[in-house]
N, C-alpha and C positions, 0 to 999 in steps of 0.2 A: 591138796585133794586127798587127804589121807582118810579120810571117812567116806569117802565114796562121795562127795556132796562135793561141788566147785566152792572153791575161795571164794569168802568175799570179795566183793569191788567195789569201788569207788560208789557207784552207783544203790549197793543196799542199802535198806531201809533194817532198823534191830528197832527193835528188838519184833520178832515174827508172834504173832499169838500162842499161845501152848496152853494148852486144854487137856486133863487128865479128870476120870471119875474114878472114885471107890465103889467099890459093891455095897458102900451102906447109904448109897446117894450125896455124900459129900465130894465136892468138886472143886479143884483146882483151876486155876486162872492167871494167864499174865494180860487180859484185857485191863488197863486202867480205868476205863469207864465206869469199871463196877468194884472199884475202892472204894468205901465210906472212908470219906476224908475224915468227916466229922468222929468215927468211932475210934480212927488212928490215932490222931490228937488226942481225941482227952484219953486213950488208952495209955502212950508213951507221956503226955502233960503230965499228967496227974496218976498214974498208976504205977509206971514204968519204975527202977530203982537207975536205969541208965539213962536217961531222957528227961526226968521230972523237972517241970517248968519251962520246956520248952517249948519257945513260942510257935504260933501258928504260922506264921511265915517261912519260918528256918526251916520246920516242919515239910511244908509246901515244895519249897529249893530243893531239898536233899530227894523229893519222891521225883519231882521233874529232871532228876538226872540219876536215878536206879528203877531195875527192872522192878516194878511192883509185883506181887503174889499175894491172892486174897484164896481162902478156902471157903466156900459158901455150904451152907447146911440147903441140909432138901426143899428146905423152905425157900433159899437165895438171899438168905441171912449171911453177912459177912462172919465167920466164926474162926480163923485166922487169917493174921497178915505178915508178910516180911516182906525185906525188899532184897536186893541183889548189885551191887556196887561192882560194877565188871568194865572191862575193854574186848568183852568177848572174842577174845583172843585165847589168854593162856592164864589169866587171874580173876577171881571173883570173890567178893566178901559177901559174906550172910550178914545181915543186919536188921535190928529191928522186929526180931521174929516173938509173936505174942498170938495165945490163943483166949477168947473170951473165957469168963471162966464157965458159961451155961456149958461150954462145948468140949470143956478140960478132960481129961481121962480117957479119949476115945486116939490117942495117938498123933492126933493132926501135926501138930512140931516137928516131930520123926517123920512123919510121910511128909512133908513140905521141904525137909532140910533134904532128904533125900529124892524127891521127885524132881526138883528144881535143878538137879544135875543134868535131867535127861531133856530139858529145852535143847531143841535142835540146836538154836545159834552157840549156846554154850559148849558143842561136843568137842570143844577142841580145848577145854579150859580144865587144865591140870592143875588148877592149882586152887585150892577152895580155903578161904579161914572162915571163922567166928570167933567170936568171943562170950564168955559168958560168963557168973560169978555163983548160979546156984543149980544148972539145967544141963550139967554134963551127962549125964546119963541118957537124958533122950537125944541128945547130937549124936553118941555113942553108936545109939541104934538106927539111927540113920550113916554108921561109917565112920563119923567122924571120928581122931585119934586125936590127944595130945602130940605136940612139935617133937619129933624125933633129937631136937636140935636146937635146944629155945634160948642154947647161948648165941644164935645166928639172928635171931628176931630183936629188932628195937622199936623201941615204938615213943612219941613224944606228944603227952598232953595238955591242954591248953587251960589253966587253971577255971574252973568254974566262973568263981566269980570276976575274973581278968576281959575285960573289954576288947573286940576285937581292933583288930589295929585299924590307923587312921587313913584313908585314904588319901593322897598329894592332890 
């Protein structure tokens, strides 16, 4: 109970909805209902440089088990999305984070990677990554720092084109 809020229990239900608006009518979202699944896919399939080719299914899996965030323009156009890989405890990974490009240059990335901390269920979670290979500077302005310490961090990936393994 260190935030003033009782511990989870057995009994809760996560992820709780979290709704934020901007003064310019752009609105945040962790309702799944109003994901375009369809605009994710072919965003990360076909667009994405970490994601490309990957199928609709796998696609499907990985959103059925992280916190979705969609940014909706005033219209209620989905105009970005990321998801959030957490045990809303004390770890959460950013991932997936992409803004359409009609909607590019107004900040949404920065406000997403930083709004997304202030989900109630998440206040207790100290420990944030991402990853990225060309968008450091808008994590930046949302907080984010490179690893104090990145001879601490390992990480192991799964060849592209290598099959996943067989099940007995």
């Amino acid at each position: 109970m260190t935030d003033g809020r009782p511990a989870a229990g057995p009994g809760d239900v996560f992820p709780r909805l979290f709704e934020v608006e901007r003064g310019d009518g752009y609105r945040l979202s962790t309702d799944p209902a109003r994901i375009d699944v369809d605009a994710v896919h072919d965003f990360l399939a076909n667009q994405s440089y970490w994601a490309r080719g990957m199928p609709r299914a796998q696609l499907e899996r990985g959103l059925a088990h992280s916190l979705l965030i969609g940014i909706y323009s005033p219209d209620g156009t989905m105009a970005a999305f990321a998801r959030v890989l957490t045990d809303y405890a004390v770890f959460a990974y950013l991932r997936d984070v992409f803004t359409q490009p009609a909607h590019r240059g107004r900040g949404l990335a920065s406000w997403l990677a930083a709004e997304s901390r202030n989900h109630p269920d998440l206040a207790t979670v100290g420990t944030w990554t991402l990853a990225t290979a060309d968008a450091h500077a808008v994590y930046e302005r949302a907080g984010y720092r490179r690893p104090p310490d990145p001879e601490r961090f390992m990480t192991w990936t799964r060849p592209r084109d290598a099959a996943p393994p067989e099940k007995d």
